[in-house]
NUDRENTI-770946 format. One record per residue (C-alpha): residue in three letters; x, z, y. Coordinates in pm, whole numbers, plus 50000, padded with zeros to 5 digits. Each point is the difference from the previous one (the first is absolute). Example, Ala and Ser with C-alpha at 12.3 -4.5 7.8 and 13.67 -1.06 7.14 Angstrom:
! residues 2
ALA512305078049550 SER501374993450344 
END
This chain:
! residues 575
UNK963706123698952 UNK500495026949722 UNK504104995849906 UNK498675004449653 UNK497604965450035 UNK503244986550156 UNK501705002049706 UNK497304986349764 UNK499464973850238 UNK503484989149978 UNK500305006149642 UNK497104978149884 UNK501434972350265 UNK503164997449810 UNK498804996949625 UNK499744963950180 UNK502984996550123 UNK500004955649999 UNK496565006550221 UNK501015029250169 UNK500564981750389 UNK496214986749918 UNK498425033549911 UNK501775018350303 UNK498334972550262 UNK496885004549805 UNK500075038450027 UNK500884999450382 UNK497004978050059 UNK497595021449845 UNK501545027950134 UNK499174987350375 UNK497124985049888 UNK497945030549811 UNK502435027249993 UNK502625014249774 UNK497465009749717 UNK497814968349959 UNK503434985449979 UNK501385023749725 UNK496684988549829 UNK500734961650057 UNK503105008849868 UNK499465015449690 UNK497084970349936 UNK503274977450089 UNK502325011749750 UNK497505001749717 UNK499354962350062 UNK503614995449957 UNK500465017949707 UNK499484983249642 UNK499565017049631 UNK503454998149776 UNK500575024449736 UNK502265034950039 UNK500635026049742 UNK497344980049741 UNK497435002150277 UNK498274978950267 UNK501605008150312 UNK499674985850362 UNK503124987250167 UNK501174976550306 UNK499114964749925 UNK503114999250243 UNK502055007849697 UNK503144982649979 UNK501104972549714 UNK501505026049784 UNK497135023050000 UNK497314972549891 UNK502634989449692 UNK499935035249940 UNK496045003050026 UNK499844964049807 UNK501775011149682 UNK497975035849978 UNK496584982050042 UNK501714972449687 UNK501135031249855 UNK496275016849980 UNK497954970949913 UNK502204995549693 UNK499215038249885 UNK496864988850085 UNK500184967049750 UNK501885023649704 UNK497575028850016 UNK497174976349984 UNK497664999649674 UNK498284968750046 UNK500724964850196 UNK496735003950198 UNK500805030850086 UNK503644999750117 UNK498594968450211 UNK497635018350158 UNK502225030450031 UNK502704977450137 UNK497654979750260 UNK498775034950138 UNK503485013250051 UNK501394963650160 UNK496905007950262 UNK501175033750112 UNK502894985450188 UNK497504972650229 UNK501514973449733 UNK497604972949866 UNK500244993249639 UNK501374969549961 UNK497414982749782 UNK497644971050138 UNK497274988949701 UNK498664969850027 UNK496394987649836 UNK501934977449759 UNK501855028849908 UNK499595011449594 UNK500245033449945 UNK503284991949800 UNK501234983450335 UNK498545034350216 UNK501455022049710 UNK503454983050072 UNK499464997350401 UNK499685039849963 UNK502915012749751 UNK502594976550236 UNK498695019050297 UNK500455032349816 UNK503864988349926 UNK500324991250374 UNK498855037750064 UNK502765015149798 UNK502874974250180 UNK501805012850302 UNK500514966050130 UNK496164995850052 UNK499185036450111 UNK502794991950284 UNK498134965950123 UNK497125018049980 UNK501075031350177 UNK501824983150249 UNK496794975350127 UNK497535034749977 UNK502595017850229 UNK500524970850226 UNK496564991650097 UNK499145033750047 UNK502465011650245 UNK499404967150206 UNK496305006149986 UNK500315032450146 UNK502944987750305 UNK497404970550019 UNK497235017850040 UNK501855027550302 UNK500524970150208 UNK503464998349889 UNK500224962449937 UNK499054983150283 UNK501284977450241 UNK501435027050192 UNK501485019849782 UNK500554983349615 UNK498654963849973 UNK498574987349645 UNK501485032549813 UNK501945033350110 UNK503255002649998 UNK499675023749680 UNK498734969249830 UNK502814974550135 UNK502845021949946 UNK498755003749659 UNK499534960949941 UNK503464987950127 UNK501435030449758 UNK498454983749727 UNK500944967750090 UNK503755009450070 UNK500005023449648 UNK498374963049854 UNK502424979950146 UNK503195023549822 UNK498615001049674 UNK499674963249991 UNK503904996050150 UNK500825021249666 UNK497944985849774 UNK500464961049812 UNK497604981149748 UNK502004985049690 UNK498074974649795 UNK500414991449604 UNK502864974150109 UNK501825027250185 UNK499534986650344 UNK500205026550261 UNK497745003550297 UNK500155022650286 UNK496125016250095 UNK501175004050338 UNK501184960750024 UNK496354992649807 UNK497945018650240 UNK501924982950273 UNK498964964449875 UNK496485011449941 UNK496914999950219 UNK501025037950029 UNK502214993850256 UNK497384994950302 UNK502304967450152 UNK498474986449665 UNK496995012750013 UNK499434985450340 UNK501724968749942 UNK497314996449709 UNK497125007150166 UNK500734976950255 UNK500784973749828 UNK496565006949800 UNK498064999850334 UNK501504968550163 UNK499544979549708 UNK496065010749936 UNK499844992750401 UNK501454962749881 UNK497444994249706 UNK497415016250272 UNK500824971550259 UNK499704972149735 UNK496425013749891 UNK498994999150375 UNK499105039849992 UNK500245021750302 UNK501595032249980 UNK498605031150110 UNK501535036350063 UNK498005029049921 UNK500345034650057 UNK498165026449858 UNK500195037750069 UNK497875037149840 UNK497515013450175 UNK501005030850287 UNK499755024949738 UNK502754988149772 UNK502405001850314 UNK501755036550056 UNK501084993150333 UNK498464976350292 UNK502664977050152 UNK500575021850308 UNK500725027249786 UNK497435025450029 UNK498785010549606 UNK497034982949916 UNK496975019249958 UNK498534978749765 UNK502534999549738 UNK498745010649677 UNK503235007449855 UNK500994966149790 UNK503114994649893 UNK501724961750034 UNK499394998449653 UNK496415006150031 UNK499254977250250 UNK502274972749873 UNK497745002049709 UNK497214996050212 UNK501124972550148 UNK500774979649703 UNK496045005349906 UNK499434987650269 UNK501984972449988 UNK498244993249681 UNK496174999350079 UNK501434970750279 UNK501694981449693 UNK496965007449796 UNK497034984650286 UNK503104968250058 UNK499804993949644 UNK495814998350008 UNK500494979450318 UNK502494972949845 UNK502575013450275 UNK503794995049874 UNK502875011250174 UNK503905006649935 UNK502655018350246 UNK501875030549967 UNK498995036650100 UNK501785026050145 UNK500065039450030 UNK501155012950237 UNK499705042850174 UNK498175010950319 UNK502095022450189 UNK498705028349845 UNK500174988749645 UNK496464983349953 UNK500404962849827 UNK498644970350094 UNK500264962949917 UNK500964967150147 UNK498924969349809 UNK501314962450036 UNK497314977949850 UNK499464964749933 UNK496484985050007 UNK498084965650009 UNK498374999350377 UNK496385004849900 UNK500955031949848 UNK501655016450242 UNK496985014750249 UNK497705008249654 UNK503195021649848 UNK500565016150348 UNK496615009049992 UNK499845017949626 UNK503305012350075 UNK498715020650293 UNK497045007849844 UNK502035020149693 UNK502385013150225 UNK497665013850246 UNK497425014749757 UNK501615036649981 UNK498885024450316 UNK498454965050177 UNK498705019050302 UNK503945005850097 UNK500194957150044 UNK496635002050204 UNK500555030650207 UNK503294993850152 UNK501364961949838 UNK502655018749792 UNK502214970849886 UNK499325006349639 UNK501174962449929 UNK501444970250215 UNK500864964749954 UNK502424974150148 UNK499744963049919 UNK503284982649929 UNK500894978050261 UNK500664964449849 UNK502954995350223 UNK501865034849875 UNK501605009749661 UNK497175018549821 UNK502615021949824 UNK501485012150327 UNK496315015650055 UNK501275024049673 UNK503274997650024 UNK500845029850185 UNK498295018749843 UNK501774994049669 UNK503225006050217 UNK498755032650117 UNK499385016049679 UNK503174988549836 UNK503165000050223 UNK499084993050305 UNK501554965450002 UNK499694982350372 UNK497715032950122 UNK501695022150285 UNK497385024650029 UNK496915013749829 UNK497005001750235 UNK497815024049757 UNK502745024149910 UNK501765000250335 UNK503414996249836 UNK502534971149929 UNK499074969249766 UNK502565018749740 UNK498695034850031 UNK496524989649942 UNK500764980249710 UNK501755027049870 UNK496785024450026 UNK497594972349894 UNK501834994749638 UNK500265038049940 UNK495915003150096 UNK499614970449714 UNK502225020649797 UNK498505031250071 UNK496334989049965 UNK500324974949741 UNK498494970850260 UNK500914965249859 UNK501024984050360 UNK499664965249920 UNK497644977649768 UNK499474963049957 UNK496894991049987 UNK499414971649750 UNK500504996749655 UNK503534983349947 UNK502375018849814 UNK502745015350145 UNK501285011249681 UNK500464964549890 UNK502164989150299 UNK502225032949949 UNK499754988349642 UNK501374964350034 UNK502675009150281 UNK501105025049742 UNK501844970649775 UNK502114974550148 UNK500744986649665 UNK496954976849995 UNK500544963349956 UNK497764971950005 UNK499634988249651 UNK501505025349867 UNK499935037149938 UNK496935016849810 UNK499094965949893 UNK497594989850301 UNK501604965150041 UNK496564988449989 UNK498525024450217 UNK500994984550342 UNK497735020550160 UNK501935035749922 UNK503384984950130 UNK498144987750332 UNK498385038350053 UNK503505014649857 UNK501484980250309 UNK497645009550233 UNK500815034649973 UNK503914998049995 UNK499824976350301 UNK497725033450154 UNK497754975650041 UNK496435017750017 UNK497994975950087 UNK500524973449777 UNK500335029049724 UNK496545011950072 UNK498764962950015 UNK501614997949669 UNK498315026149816 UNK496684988550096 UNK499515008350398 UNK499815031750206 UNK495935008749864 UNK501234990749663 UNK498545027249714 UNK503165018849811 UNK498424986349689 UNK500194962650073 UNK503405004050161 UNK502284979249860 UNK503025025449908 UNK498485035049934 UNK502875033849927 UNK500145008749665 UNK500745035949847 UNK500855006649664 UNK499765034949827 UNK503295020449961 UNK501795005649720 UNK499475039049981 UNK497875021850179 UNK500885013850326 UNK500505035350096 UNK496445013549941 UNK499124981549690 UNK498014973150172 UNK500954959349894 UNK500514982050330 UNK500314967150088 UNK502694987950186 UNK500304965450204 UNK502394977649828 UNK499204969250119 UNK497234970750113 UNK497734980249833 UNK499044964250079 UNK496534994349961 UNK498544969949798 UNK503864994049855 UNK499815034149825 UNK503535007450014 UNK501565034250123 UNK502934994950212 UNK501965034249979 UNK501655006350321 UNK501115034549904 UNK502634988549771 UNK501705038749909 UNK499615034949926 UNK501475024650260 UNK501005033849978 UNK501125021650282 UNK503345021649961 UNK501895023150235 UNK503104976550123 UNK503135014149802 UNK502355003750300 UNK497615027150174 UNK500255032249956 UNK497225009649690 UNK499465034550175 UNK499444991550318 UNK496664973849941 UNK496625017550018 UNK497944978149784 UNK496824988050235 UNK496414991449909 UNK498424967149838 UNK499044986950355 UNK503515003150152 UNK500964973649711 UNK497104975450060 UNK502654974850174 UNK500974991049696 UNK496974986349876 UNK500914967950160 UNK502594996549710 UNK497705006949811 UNK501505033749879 UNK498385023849783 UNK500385033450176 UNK502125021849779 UNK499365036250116 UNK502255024850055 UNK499645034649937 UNK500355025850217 UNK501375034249994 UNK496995019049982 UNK498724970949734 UNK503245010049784 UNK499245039050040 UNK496814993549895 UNK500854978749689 UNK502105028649922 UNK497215027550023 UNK497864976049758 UNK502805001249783 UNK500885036449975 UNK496085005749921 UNK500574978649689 UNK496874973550081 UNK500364967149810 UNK499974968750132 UNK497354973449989 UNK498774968949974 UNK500624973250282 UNK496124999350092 UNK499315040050010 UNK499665021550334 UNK503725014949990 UNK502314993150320 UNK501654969149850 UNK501364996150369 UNK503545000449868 UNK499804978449757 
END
């Protein structure tokens, strides 16, 4: 080999420096396989996959999607930076919309508007100037950024044959690494950050996210205790359980189980075929629903080896509907590339009955366990690693795909329970004057006691509708905009149906502060999603700004633009 296609070789290798062990293996494989210039091509194919559009110098400019945390801020507050030139130079609000929209799409972004049909055209004119002040905050741009450059680089190591089995089960090791960073940079800003409310009370984020169904011994805890208690109100209604798998067709699947790539793979990303399997999953609920068929359970999502989702379902059903459910259900899932089921049985779906004589929930049970912490599981069949490494790489695929891994199925609030464990103030006859209401204090026990089953009972029974539920949540509109002009509402309590009366369980307004013994210097300000924990205070976020934010604040000023109103498309993000 020419030394001079040596050193370009090695040169475009280590732009990608986080990837770089993955893109070596890659290059020595083609090399044996086709030769040293198909695999300069590959290559060069390779690292233009890998690259993403930020802006340099005023321009549109490739770079590593690689790029470190400091380089996307960087990129973040330039892109901010442009669309609000973009915004000031702008002659007319349809214009600067459009203008703004077509610039947000350069960088593989979505604009971050959804219309619906009961949408007004005030409502759409509204939806569209807060997505044009989301486009001129940092904050977003880096969310937004940060997801485009994720998915990207792990579609590209997915798509090599990178994660596999073999090699990177669920997601590279680029895409871990990256996770448990986050999640460790998470974890310190919460340790130096505290919510005071308006009677001074102090309250660490890192203690809150500790007590909340963040921590996964929570979470677990919660969804177990969820599960055995619909398996109790399944047992007195004489249903038989049933566990259901369901899996996407050979083409959705980058790698076979063995290994080998899969020649059939059409290139879909987890996303993508999570998608399609929730469409699925709704033509089946669709054809129940014509059939009469009811059922309740919990579903979980969990990776192939190679990244590709699929579901396990726990369901509840009265006998007689059990074979005519199976039936639709393998009909639906089954109807995409059929011939693959009839030429060689591919096990597109299965189903287990529930032994009588077992715990239903232990059917699912694992499985929760496995995506969590590993709790009672020594070893991961699918990935080939330990229980704790695999749970490991299954949250940071959920994280880095944006899979929800579990989902009740059946209409009972959660909220509400979260809602009424909230308060331990409640007393029978008492407080929020439902003395008369013995119903609330029996449901408001129910869920203290963790007590699901009688809770869902309670509220009206596992099929129940949310609208004839007995307790619904209840949200109530802020007092001031939020950071892009729109009026949200924000749960503050429950409602008790038929009494009328609002029960607030979200009893005071938080704000979030730096604590006063660190160091003010030393805390990096996060994003809004590192904060979420405290949402089960029920703490308005209060963002901080960052550096870049500041610099740009300053920029504004020096230019001499005025302020605005509240509902306008100005970066109100520091506000």
């Amino acid at each position: 080999m020419p030394s001079e296609i040596w050193r370009w070789r090695d040169a475009l290798i280590n732009e990608f420096v986080p990837v770089r062990g993955d893109l070596v293996a890659q290059y020595a494989r083609d090399c044996r396989a086709s030769g040293y210039k198909k695999a300069n091509e590959n290559l060069r194919a390779i690292t233009d996959a890998l690259s993403a559009p930020v802006i340099r110098y005023g321009k549109i400019r490739m770079k590593p999607a690689t790029m470190d945390d400091e380089e996307l801020k960087e990129a973040a507050a330039v892109a901010a930076e442009k669309a609000g030139d973009i915004v000031a130079l702008s002659d007319d609000m349809q214009t600067m919309i459009e203008k703004v929209c077509d610039f947000v799409g350069l960088f593989d972004v979505d604009w971050p508007v959804t219309i619906r049909k009961s949408d007004t055209a005030e409502k759409i004119r509204d939806k569209q100037l807060a997505a044009v002040a989301r486009a001129q905050c940092a904050r977003w741009w880096r969310r937004q950024l940060r997801a485009r450059n994720g998915r990207k680089v792990e579609h590209v190591l997915r798509t090599l044959g990178r994660v596999q089995k073999t090699k990177q089960p669920y997601v590279s090791n680029w895409a871990l690494n990256r996770w448990q960073k986050s999640q460790h940079s998470a974890k310190q800003l919460l340790e130096n950050m505290e919510a005071v409310n308006e009677s001074g009370e102090v309250v660490s984020l890192a203690d809150a996210a500790a007590a909340s169904v963040s921590n996964p011994v929570n979470r677990r805890n919660e969804l177990m205790v969820r599960l055995r208690g619909y398996e109790e109100i399944a047992q007195e209604m004489k249903l038989q359980g049933v566990f259901l798998t369901l899996t996407a067709p050979s083409k959705y699947h980058a790698r076979h189980h063995y290994g080998p790539r899969n020649e059939k793979y059409n290139g879909s990303t987890p996303a993508a075929v999570q998608s399609y399997l929730s469409e699925v999953w709704a033509h089946i609920r669709a054809r129940w629903a014509k059939h009469g068929i009811k059922a309740f359970g919990f579903r979980v999502v969990e990776p192939h080896h190679d990244g590709t989702p699929h579901w396990h379902m726990l369901l509840f059903f009265a006998g007689g509907d059990i074979e005519p459910a199976w039936e639709i259900f393998k009909q639906e899932a089954t109807k995409a590339d059929a011939h693959e089921v009839e030429e060689d049985g591919s096990p597109r779906v299965d189903r287990e009955d529930i032994d009588p004589e077992r715990s239903a929930t232990g059917y699912i049970a694992k499985y929760i366990s496995k995506n969590i912490d590993a709790h009672a599981v020594e070893l991961d069949e699918e990935a080939g690693r330990t229980g704790s490494d695999g749970a490991l790489r299954a949250r940071a695929w959920a994280s880095m795909w944006g899979v929800r891994q579990f989902q009740q199925i059946g209409a009972i609030s959660v909220t509400v329970w979260r809602e009424l464990r909230r308060r331990g103030d409640f007393a029978a006859g008492g407080i929020d004057g439902l003395g008369d209401v013995p119903l609330f204090e029996e449901i408001r026990e129910a869920a203290d006691s963790a007590d699901w089953r009688r809770f869902v009972e309670l509220m009206g029974g596992p099929q129940c509708k949310r609208k004839e539920q007995a307790i619904r949540p209840q949200q109530l509109p802020q007092r001031k905009a939020n950071a892009y002009g729109e009026e949200v509402d924000r749960l503050r309590g429950v409602i008790m149906r038929g009494a009328a009366r609002f029960i607030r369980t979200r009893l005071h307004e938080w704000e979030v502060r730096r604590k006063a013994a660190q160091d003010q210097a030393e805390i990096v300000p996060g994003d809004y999603a590192v904060l979420a924990p405290v949402e089960k205070l029920g703490v308005p976020v209060v963002a901080l700004p960052s550096r870049s934010e500041m610099a740009h604040a300053e920029w504004r000023a020096r230019k001499g633009r005025r302020s605005r109103a509240t509902r306008s498309t100005v970066n109100n993000c520091n506000h």
